[in-house]
C-alpha positions as CSV (number, residue, x, y, z in Angstrom):
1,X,60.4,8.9,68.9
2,X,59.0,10.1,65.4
3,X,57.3,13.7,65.1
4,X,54.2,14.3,63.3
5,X,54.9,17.6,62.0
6,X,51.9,20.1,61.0
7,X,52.4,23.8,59.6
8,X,49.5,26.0,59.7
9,X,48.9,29.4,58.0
10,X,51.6,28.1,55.4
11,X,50.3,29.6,52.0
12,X,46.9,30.7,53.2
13,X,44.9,31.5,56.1
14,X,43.8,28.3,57.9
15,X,46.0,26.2,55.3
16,X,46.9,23.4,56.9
17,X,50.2,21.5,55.5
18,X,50.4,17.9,57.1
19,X,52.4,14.6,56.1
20,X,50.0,12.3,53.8
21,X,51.0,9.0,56.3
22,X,53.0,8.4,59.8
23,X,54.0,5.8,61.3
24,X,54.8,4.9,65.0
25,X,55.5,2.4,67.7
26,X,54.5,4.2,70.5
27,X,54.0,7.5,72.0
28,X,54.6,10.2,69.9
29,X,54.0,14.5,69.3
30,X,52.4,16.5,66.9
31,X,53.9,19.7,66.5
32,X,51.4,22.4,65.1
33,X,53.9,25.1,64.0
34,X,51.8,28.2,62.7
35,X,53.6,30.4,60.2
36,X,50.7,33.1,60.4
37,X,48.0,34.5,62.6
38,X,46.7,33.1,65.8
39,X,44.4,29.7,65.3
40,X,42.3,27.2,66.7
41,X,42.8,23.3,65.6
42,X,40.8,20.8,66.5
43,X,42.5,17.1,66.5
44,X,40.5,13.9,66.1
45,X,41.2,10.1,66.1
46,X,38.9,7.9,64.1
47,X,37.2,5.2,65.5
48,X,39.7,2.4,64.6
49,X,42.3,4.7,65.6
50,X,40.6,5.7,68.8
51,X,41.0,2.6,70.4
52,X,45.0,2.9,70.6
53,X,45.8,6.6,70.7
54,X,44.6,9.5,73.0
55,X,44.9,12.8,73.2
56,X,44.4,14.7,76.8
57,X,42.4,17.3,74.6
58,X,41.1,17.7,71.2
59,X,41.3,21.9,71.0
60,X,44.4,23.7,71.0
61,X,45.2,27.0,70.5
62,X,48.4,28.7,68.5
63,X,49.6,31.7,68.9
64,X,50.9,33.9,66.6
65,X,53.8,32.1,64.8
66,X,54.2,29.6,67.5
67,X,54.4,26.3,68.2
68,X,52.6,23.8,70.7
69,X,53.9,20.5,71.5
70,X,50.4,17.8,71.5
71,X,51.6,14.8,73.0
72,X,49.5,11.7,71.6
73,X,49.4,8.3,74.5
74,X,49.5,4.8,72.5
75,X,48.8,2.0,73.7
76,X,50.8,-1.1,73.3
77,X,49.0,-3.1,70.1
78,X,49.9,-6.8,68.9
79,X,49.1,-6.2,65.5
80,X,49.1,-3.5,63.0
81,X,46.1,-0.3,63.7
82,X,45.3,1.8,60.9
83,X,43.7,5.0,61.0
84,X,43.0,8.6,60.3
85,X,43.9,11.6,62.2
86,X,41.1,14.4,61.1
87,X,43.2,18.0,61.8
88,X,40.6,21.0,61.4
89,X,41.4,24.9,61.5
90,X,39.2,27.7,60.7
91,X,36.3,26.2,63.1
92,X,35.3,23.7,60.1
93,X,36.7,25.6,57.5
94,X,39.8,23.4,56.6
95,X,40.2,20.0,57.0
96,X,43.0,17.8,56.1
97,X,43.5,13.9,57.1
98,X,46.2,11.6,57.7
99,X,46.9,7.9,57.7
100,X,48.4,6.7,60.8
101,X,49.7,3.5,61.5
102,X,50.3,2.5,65.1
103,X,52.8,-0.5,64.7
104,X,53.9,-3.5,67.7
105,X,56.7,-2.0,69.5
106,X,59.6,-3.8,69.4
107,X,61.2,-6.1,71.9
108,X,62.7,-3.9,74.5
109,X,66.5,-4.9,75.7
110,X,66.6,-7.0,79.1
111,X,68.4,-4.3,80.5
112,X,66.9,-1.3,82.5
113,X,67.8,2.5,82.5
114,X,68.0,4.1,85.6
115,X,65.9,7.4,85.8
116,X,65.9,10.0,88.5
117,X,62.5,9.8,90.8
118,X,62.3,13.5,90.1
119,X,61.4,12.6,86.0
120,X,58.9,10.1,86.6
121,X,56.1,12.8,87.3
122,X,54.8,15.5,86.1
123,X,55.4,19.3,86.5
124,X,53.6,20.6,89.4
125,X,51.5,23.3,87.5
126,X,51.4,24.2,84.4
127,X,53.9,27.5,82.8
128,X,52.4,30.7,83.2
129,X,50.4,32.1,79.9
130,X,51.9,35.5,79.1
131,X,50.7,38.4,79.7
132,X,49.9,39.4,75.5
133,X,48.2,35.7,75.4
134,X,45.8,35.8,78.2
135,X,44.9,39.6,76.8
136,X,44.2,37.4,73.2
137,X,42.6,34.8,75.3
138,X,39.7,37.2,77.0
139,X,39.1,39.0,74.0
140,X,38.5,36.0,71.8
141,X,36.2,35.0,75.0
142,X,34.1,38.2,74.9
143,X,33.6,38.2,71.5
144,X,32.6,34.4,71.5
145,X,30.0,35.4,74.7
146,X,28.3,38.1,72.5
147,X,30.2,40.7,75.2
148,X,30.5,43.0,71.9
149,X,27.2,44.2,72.3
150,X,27.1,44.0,76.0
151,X,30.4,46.4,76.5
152,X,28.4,48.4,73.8
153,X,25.4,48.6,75.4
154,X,27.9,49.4,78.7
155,X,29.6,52.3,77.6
156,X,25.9,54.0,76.3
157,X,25.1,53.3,80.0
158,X,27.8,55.1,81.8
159,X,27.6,57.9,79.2
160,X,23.9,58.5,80.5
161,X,24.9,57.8,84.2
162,X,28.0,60.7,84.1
163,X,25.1,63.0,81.6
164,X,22.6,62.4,84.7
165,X,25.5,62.9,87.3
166,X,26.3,66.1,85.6
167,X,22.6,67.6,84.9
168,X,21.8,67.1,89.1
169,X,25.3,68.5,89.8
170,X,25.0,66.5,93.0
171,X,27.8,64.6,95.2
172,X,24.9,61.6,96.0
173,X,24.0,61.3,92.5
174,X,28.1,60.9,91.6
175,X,28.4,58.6,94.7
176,X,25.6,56.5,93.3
177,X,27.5,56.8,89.8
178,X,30.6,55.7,90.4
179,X,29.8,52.9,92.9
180,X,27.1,51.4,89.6
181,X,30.1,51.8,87.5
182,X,32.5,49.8,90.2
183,X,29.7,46.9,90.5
184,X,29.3,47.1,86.5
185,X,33.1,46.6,85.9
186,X,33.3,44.3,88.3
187,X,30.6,41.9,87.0
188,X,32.5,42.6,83.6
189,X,35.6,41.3,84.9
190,X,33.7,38.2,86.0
191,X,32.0,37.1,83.1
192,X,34.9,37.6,80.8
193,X,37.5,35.6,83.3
């Protein structure tokens, strides 16, 4: 099975560094392999293209100097398709295209292969994100939800609820502080998760 290979964050920050054609048969990866900083890439069939491949999802995240595996379905053609493949980093900032060609695949042998019931499906669940990724993951959502400001705006809160608290010096008013700040963090907890 061939490999469309893709390095990202080569030479420059959202450089992308992708093969100018590929060619295929049938199913086939493309391997984002990111040399730098964390990224988003956005993959993209174009309409002629579009007909014959799929991707399960367009947006893909890579970690810091990682690699992610983006398997690409094709289905079976009679005839030649041609077509790009758009791969964008940087939210728009970088683009780079390139020619696919999905060719007939050819005759398959009479005989079969015998494969274990236990490969024909899928994994159960997906593997676990860890524990530094899903930290990355809900601060790159807060910042996208505009939660800068709000944890801003947060933190000026409880500094005037624990000023207040400690003006009245009273065991009601620090009740009624800290049970605001458990409700507060909680709802925090929701809307970044």
């Amino acid at each position: 099975m061939p490999t469309l290979d893709v390095e990202l964050n080569g030479e420059t920050v959202h450089d992308i560094d992708a093969p100018d054609s590929f060619v295929t048969d049938g199913p086939f990866p493309v391997v984002l392999e990111n040399t730098g900083r964390s990224t988003h890439v956005h993959l993209h069939f174009d309409d002629d293209l579009d007909r014959v491949a799929a991707l399960d999802e367009g947006n893909h995240f890579v970690g810091d100097e990682a690699t992610r595996h983006v398997h690409v379905r094709t289905a079976d053609v009679d005839e030649r398709v041609r077509g790009k493949l758009k791969i964008v980093t940087g939210y728009g900032s970088n683009t780079t295209y390139v020619d696919v060609r999905v060719d007939p695949s050819p005759d398959t042998p009479e005989e079969s292969v015998a494969v274990d019931e236990r490969f024909s499906a899928p994994p159960e669940r997906t593997p676990d994100v860890p524990p530094r990724q899903q930290a990355v993951n809900a601060l790159d959502r807060l910042v996208r939800r505009g939660g800068v400001a709000g944890a801003a705006f947060g933190l000026l809160a409880v500094a005037a609820a624990v000023a207040v608290a400690l003006a009245v010096d009273s065991a009601v008013v620090w009740l009624a502080v800290g049970l605001a700040l458990m409700i507060a963090f909680g709802a925090a907890l929701v809307a970044i998760l």
